[in-house]
Rosetta silent file (secondary structure, phi, psi, omega in degrees, C-alpha in Angstrom):
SEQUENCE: XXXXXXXXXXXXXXXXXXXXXXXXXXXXXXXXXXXXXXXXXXXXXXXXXXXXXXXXXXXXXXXXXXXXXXXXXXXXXXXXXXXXXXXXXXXXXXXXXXXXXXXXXXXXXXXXXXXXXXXXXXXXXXXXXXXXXXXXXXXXXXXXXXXXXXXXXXXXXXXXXXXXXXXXXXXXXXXXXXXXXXXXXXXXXXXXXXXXXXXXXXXXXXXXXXXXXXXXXXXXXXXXXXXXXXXXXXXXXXXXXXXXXXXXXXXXXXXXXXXXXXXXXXXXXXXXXXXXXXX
SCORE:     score description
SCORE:     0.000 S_00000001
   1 L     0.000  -28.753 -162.033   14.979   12.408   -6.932 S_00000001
   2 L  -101.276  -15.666  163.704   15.692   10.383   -3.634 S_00000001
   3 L   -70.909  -51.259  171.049   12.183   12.089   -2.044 S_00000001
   4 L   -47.619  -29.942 -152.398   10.101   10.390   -5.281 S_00000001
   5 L  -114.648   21.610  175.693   11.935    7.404   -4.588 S_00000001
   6 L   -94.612  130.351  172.991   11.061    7.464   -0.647 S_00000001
   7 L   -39.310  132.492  156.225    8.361    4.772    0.518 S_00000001
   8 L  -130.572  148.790  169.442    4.467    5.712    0.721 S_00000001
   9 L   -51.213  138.293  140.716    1.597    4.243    2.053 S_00000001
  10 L   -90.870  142.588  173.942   -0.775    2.731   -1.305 S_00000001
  11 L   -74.773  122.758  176.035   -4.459    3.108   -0.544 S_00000001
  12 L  -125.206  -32.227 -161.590   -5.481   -0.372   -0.800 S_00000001
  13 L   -55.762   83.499  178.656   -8.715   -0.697    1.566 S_00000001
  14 H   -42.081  -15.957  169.187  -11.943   -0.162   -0.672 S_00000001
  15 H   -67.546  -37.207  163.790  -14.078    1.296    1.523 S_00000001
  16 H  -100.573   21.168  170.536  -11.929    4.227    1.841 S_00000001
  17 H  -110.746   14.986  146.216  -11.256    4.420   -1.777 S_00000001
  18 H   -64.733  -52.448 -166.188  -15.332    4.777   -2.032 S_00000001
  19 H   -74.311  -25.415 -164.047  -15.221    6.828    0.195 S_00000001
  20 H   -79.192  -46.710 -174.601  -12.042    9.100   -1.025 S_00000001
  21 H   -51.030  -78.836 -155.312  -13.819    8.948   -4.581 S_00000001
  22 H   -71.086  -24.238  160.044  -17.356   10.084   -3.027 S_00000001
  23 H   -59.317  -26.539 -175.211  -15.735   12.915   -0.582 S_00000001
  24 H   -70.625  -83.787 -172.230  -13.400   14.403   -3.885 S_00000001
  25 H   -34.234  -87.695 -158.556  -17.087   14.339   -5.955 S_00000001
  26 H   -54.225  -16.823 -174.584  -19.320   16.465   -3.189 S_00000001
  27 H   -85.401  -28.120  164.095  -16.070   18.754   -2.532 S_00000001
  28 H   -38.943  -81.332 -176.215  -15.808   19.818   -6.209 S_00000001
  29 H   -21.611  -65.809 -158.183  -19.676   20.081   -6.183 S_00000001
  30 H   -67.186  -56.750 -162.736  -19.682   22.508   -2.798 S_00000001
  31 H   -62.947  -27.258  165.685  -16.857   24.029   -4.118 S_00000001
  32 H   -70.709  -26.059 -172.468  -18.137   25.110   -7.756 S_00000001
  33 H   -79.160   -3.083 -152.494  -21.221   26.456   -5.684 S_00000001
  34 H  -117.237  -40.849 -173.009  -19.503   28.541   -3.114 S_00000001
  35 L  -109.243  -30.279  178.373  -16.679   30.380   -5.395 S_00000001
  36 L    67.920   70.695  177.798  -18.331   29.652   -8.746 S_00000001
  37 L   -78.220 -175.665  161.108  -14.462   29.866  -10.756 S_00000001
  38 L    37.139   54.760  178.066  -14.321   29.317  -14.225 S_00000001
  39 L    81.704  -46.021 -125.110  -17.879   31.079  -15.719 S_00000001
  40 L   -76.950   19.296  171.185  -19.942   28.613  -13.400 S_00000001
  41 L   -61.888  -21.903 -175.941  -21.293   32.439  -11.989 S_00000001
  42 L   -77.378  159.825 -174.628  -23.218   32.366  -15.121 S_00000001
  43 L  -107.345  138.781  158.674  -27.074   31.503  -15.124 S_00000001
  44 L  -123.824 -170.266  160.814  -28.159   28.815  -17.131 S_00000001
  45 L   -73.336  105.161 -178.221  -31.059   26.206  -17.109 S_00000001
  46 L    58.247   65.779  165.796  -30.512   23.927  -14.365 S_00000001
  47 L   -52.447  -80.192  173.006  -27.303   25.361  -13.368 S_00000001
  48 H   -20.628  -56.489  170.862  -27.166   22.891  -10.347 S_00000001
  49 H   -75.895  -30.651  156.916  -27.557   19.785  -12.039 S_00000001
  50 H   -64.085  -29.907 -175.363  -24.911   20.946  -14.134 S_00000001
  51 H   -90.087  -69.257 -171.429  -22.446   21.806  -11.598 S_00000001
  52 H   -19.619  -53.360 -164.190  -23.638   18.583   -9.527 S_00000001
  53 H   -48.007  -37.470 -157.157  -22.167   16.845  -13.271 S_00000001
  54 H   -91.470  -23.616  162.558  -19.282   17.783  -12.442 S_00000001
  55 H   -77.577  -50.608  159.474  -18.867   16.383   -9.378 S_00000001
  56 H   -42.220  -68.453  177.624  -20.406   12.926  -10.499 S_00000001
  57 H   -25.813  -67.013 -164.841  -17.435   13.253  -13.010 S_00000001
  58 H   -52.116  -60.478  176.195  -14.640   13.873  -10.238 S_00000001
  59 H   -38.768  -32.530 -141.296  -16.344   10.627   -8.619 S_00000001
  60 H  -109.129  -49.166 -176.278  -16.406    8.552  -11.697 S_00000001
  61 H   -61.829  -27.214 -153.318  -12.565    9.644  -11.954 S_00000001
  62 H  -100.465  -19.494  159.446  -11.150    9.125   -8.840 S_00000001
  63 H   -60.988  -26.018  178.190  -13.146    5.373   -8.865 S_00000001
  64 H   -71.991  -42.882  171.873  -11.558    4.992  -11.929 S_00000001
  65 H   -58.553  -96.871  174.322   -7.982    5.385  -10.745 S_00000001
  66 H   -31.736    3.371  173.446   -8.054    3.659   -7.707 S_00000001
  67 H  -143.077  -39.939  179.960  -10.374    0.198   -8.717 S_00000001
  68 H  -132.019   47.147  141.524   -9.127   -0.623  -12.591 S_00000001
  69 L  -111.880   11.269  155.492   -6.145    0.689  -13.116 S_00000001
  70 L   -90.430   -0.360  120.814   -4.724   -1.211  -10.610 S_00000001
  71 L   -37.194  -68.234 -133.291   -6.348   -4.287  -12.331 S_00000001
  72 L   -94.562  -32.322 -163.041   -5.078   -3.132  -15.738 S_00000001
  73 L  -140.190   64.148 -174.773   -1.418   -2.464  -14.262 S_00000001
  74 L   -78.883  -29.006 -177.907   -1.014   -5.184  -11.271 S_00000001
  75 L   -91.796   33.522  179.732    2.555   -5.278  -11.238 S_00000001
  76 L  -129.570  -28.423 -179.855    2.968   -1.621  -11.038 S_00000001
  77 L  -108.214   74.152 -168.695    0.543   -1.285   -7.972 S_00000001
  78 L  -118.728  131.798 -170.007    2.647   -3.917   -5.629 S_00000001
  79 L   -81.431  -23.480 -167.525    2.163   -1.810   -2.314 S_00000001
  80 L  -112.032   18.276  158.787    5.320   -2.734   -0.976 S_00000001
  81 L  -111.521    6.344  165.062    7.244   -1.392   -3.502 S_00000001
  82 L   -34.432  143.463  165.301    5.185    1.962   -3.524 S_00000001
  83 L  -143.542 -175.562  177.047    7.081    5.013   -3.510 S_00000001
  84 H   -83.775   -7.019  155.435    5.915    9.232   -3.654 S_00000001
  85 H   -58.569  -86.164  172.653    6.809    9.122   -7.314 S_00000001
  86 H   -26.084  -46.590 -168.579    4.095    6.295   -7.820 S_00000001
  87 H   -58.439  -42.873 -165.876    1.827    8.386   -5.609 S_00000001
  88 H   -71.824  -70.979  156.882    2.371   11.437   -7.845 S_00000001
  89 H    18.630  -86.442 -174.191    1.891    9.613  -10.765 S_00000001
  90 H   -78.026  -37.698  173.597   -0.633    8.054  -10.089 S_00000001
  91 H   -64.407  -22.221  174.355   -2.411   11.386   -8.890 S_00000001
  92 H   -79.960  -50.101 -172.898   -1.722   12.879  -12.704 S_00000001
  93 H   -31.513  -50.636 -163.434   -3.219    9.578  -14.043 S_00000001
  94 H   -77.636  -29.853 -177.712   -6.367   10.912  -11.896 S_00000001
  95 H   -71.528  -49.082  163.843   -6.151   14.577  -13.235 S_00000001
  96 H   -44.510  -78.995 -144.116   -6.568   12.922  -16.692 S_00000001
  97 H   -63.440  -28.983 -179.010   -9.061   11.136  -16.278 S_00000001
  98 H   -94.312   12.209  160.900  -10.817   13.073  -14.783 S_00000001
  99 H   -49.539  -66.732 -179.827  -10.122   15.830  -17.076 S_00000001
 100 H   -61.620  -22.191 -151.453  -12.217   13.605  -19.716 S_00000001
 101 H   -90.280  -78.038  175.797  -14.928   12.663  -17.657 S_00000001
 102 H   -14.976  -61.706 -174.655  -15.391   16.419  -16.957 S_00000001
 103 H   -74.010  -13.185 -172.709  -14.989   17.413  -20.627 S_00000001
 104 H   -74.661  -36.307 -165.712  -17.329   14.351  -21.753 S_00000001
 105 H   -89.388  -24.057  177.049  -20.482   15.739  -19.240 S_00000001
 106 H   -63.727  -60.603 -129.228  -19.602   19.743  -20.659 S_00000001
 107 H   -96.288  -30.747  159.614  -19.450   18.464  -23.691 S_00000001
 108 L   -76.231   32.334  146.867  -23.104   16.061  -23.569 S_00000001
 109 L   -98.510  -60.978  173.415  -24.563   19.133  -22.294 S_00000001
 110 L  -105.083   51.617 -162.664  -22.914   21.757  -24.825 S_00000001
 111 L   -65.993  -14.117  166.458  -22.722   19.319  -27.999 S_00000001
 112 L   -66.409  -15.960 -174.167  -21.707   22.403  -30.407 S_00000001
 113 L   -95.523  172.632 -156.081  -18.255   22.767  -28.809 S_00000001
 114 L  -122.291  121.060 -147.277  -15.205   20.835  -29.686 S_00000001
 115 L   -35.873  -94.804 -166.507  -14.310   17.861  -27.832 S_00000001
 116 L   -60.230  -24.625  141.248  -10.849   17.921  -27.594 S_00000001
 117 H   -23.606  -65.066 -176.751  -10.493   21.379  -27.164 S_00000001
 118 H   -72.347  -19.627 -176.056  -12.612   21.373  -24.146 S_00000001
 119 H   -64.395  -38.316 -176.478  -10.701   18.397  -22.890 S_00000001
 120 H   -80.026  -18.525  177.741   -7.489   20.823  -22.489 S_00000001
 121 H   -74.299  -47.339  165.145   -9.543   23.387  -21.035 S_00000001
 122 H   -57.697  -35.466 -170.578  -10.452   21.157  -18.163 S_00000001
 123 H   -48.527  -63.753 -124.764   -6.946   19.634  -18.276 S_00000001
 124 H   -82.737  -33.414 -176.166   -5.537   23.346  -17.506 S_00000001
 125 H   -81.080  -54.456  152.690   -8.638   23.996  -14.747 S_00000001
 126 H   -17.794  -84.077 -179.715   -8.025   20.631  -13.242 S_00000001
 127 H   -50.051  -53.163 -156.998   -4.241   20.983  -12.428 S_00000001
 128 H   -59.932  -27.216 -165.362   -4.723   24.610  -11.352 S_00000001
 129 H   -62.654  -78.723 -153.558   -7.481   22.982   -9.156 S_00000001
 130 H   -80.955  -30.005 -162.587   -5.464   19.926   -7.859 S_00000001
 131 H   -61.459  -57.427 -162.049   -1.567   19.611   -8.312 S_00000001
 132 H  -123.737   37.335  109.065   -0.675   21.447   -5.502 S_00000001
 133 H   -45.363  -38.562  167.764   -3.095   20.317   -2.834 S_00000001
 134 H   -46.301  -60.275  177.184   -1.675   17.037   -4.078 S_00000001
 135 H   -57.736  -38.821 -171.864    1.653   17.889   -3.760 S_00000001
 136 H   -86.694  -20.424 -173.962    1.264   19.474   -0.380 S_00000001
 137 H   -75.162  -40.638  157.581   -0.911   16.555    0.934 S_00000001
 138 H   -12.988  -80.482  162.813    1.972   14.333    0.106 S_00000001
 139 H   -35.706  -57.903 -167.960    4.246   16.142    1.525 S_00000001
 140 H   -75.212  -25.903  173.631    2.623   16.263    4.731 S_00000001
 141 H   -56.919  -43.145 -178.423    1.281   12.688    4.555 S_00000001
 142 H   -53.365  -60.752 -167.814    5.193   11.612    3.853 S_00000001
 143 H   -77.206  -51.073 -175.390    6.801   13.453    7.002 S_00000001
 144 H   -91.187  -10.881  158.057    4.109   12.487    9.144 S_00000001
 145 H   -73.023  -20.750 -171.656    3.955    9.018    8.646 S_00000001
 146 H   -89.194  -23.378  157.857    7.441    8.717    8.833 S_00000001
 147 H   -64.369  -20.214 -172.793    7.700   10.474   11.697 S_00000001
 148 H  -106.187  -12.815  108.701    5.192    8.226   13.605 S_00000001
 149 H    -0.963  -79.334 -160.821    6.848    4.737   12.084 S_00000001
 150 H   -68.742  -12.591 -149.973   10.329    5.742   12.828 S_00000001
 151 H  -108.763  -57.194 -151.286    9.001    6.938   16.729 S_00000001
 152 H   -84.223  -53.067  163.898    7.127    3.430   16.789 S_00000001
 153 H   -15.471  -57.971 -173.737   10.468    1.412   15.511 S_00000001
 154 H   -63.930  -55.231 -173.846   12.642    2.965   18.478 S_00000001
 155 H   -36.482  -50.026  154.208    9.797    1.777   20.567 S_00000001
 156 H   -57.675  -33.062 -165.978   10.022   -1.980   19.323 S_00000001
 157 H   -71.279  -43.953  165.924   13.499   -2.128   19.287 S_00000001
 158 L   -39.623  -11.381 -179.027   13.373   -1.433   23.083 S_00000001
 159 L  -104.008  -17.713 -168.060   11.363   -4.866   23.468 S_00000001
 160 L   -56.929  146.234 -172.277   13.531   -6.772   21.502 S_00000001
 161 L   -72.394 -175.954 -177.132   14.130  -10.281   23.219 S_00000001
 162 L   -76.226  145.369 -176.009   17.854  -11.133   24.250 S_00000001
 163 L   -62.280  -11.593  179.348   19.850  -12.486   21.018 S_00000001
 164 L   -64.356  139.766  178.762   20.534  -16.091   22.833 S_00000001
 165 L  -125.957  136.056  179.767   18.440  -18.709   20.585 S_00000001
 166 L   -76.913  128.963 -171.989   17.296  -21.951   21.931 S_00000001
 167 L   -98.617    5.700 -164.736   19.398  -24.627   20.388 S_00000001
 168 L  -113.716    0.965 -166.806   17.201  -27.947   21.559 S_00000001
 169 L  -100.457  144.778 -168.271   13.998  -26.981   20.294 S_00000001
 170 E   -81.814  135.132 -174.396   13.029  -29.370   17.064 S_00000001
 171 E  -120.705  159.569  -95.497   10.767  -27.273   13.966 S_00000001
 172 E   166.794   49.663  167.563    8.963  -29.692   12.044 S_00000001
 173 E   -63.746  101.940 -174.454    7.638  -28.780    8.561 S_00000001
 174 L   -91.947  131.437  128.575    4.845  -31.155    6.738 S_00000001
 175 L   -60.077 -173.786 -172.514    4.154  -30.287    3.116 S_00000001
 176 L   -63.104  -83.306 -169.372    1.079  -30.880    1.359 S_00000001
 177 L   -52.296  138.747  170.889    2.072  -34.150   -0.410 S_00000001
 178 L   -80.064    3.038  168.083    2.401  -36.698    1.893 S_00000001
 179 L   -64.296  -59.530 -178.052    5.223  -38.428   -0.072 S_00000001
 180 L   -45.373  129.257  153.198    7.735  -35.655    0.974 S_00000001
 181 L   -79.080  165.712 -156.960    9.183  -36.121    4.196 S_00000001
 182 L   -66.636  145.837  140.460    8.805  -33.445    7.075 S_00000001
 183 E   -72.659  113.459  176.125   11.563  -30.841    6.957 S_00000001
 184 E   -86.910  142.631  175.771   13.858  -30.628   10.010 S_00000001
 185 E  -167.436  141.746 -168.691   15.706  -28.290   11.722 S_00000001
 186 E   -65.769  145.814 -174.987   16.557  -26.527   14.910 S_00000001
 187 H   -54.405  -54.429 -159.417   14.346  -23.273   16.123 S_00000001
 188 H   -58.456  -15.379  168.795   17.476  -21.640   15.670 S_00000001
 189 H  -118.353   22.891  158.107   17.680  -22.035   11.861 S_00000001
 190 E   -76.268  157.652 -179.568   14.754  -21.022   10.736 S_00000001
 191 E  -127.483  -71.236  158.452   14.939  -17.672    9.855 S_00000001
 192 E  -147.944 -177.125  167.289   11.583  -17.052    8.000 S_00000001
 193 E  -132.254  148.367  173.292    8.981  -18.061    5.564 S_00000001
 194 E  -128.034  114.086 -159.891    7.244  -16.105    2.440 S_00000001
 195 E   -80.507  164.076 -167.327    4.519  -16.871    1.157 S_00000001
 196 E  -143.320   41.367  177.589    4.348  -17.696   -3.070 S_00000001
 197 L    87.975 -151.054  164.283    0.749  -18.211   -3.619 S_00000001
 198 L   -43.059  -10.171 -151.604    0.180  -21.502   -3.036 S_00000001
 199 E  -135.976  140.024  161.257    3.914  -22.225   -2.081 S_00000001
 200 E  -109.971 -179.474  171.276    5.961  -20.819    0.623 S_00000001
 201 E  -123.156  121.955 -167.657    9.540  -20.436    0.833 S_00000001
 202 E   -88.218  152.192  152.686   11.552  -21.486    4.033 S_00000001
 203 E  -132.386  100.789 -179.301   14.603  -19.731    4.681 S_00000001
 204 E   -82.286  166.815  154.742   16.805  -21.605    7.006 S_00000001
 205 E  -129.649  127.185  157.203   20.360  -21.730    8.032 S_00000001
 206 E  -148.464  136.416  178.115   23.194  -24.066    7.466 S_00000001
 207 L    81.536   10.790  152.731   26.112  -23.796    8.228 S_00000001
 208 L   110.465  -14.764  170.316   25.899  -20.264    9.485 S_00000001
 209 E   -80.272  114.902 -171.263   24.536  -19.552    5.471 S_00000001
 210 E   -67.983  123.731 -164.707   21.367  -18.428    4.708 S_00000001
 211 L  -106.578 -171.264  166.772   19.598  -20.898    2.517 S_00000001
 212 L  -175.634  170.724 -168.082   15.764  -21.372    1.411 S_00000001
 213 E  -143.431  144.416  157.563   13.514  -23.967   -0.215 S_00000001
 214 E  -123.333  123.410 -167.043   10.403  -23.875   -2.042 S_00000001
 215 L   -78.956  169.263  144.368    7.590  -25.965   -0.233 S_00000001
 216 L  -101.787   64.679 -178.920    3.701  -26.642   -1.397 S_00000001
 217 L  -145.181  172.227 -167.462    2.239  -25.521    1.885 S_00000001
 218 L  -122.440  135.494  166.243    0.324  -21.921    2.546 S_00000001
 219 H   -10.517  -76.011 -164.883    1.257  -19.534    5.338 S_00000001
 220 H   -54.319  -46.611 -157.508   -1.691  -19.963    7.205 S_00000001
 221 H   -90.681    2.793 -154.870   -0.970  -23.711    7.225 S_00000001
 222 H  -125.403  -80.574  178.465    3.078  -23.593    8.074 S_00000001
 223 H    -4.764  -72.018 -173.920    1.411  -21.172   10.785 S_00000001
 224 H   -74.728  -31.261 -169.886   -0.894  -23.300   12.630 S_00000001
 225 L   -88.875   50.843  149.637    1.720  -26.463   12.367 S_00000001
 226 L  -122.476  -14.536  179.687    4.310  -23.778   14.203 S_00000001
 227 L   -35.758  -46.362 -158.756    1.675  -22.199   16.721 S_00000001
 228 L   -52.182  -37.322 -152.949    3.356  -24.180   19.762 S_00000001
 229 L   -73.997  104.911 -134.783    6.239  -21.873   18.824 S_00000001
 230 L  -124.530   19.428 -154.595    5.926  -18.603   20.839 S_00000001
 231 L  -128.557  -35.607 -146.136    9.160  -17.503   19.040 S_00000001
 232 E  -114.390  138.562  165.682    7.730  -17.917   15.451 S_00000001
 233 E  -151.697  165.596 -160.385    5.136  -14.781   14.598 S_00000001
 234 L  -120.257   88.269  173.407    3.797  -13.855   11.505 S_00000001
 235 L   -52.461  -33.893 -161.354    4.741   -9.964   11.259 S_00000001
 236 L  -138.110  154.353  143.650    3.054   -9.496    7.236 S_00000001
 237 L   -59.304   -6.225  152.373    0.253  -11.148    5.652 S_00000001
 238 L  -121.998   25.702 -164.762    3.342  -12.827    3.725 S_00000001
 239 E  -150.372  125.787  145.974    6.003  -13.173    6.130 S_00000001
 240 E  -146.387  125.570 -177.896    6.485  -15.268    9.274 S_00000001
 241 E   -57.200  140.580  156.359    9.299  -14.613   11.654 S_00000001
 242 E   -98.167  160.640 -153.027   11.413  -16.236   13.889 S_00000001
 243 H  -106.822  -29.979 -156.415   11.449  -12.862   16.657 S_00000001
 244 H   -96.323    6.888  168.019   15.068  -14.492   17.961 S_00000001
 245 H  -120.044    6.218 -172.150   16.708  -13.525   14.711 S_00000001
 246 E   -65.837  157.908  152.849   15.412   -9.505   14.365 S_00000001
 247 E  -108.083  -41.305 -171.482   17.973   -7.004   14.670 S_00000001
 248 E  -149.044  159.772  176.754   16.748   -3.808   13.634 S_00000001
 249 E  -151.180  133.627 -163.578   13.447   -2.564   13.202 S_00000001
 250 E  -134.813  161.314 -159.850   13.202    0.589   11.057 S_00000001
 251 E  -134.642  137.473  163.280   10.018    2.724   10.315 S_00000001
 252 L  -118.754  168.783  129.718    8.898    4.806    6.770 S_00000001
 253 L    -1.706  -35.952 -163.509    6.423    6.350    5.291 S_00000001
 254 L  -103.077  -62.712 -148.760    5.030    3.057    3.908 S_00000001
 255 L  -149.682 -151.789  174.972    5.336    0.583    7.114 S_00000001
 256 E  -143.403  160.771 -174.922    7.720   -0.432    9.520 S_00000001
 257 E  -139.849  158.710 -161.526   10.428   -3.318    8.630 S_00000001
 258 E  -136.680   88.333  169.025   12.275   -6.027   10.332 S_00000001
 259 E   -58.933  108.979 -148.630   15.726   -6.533    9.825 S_00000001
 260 E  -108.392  149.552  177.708   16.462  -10.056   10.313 S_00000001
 261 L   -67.617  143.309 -163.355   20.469  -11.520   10.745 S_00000001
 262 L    38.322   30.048  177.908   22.063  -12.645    7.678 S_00000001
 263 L  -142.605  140.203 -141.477   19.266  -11.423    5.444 S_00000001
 264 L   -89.092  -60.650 -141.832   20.119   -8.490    3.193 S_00000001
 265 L   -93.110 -176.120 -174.417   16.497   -7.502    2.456 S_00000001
 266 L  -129.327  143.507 -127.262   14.058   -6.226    5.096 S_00000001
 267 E  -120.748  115.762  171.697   10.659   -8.243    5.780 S_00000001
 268 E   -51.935  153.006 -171.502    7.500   -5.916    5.888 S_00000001
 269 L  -132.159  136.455 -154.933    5.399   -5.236    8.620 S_00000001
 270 L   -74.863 -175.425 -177.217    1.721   -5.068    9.592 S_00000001
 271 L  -110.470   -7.910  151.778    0.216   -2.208   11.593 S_00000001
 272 L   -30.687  -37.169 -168.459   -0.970   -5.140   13.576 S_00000001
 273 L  -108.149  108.559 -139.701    1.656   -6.193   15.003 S_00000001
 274 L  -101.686 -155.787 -168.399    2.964   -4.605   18.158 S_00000001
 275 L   -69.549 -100.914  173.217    5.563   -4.727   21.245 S_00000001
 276 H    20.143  -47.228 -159.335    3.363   -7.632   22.497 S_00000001
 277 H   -82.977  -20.832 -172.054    4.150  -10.085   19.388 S_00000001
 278 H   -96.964  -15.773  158.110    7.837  -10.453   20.741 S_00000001
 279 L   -74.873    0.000    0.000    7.278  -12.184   23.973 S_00000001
């Protein structure tokens, strides 16, 4: 139970989940031609173009997982709560579907045979096919990302700057409206910001307690009026740091994370962002 419930990477980049889709599709395809499993040894009429179907199918399936059911389920595919459960999951999700897609091109080809019937007969060829390549690709994906994370973590932590924080330098926040006045505070008590859509959230200190506000300003724009700041870096596409409050920097399967003083949860991190970003 505590391995499903260990971080993974989500595939979010479409180009490789085109690409993952269209590599799955020709390896079926190669693969019905080379061992011919399940009858396809038998001659038919346009054998090829039949087996080819089946590969279109695999394609059609694994595009299907990967572009709308993470529309259809958005709060379920939040990447930084991903775990190897979700992954598996989500990899049955794909053995369905493409289980139907399979039995739907058998079955507009061989319209005398009986749908759902053939639908279990692919389920049962389908798993034998996939589960545990899945399972082992996991596996191996799991250990070695985590191994190369946690190796790049010790490596950061060795850069970390010295814990003294400059107590004289002034931070500045403008919202949006121009009614609000600026928010002030010392470098030293910002802690971070997160972005909320349109709205970030500052999280400051007073009084040695971590506090936090929610602003109308955007990342990118709480960015550029902090650039001067060579202290403040923006670690996530929702998160920017102050580097003079990290502590720990810990590495998974999914990412790498930044343990920041007095704040319990730990602030994700980009594969962007390197030794370099702490000077």
């Amino acid at each position: 139970m505590k391995w499903l419930n260990s971080p993974y990477p989500l595939l979010q980049n479409p180009r490789y989940k085109w690409l993952f889709a269209l590599l799955s599709g020709i390896f079926v395809f190669v693969f019905l031609i080379v061992f011919e499993p399940f009858g396809a040894a038998q001659s038919i009429a346009y054998k090829y173009i039949f087996l080819a179907g089946f590969g279109v199918s695999v394609f059609f399936g694994v595009a299907t997982t990967y572009f709308i059911l993470p529309k259809l389920f958005r709060d379920f595919f939040y990447p930084e709560k991903w775990t190897i459960g979700k992954e598996i999951l989500l990899q049955s999700c794909c053995i369905l579907i493409i289980s139907a897609f399979n039995s739907l091109h058998n079955y507009n080809w061989w319209p005398d045979i009986v749908l759902h019937q053939t639908f279990f007969n692919f389920l049962k060829i389908t798993i034998s096919i996939g589960i545990f390549p899945i399972i082992g690709l996991i596996f191996f994906k799991e250990r070695t990302l985590s191994k190369r994370n946690i190796e790049r973590a010790k490596l950061l932590s060795k850069q970390l700057p010295p814990a003294a924080v400059e107590e004289t330098i002034t931070v500045q926040i403008k919202e949006e409206s121009v009614k609000e006045s600026p928010i002030v505070m010392q470098l030293s008590e910002f802690v971070y910001a997160q972005s909320e859509g349109n709205y970030i959230t500052i999280y400051y200190l007073h009084d040695n307690t971590l506090m936090h506000k929610l602003i109308r300003l955007s990342l990118k724009q709480l960015e550029i009026q902090l650039e001067h700041l060579s202290q403040i870096k923006r670690c996530h596409r929702s998160y920017l740091i102050n580097t003079q409050h990290i502590t720990a920097i810990d590495g998974n399967a999914r990412s790498l994370t930044i343990q920041l003083d007095n704040v319990a949860t730990s602030i994700p991190v980009s594969r962007s962002f390197s030794k370099a970003d702490f000077y």
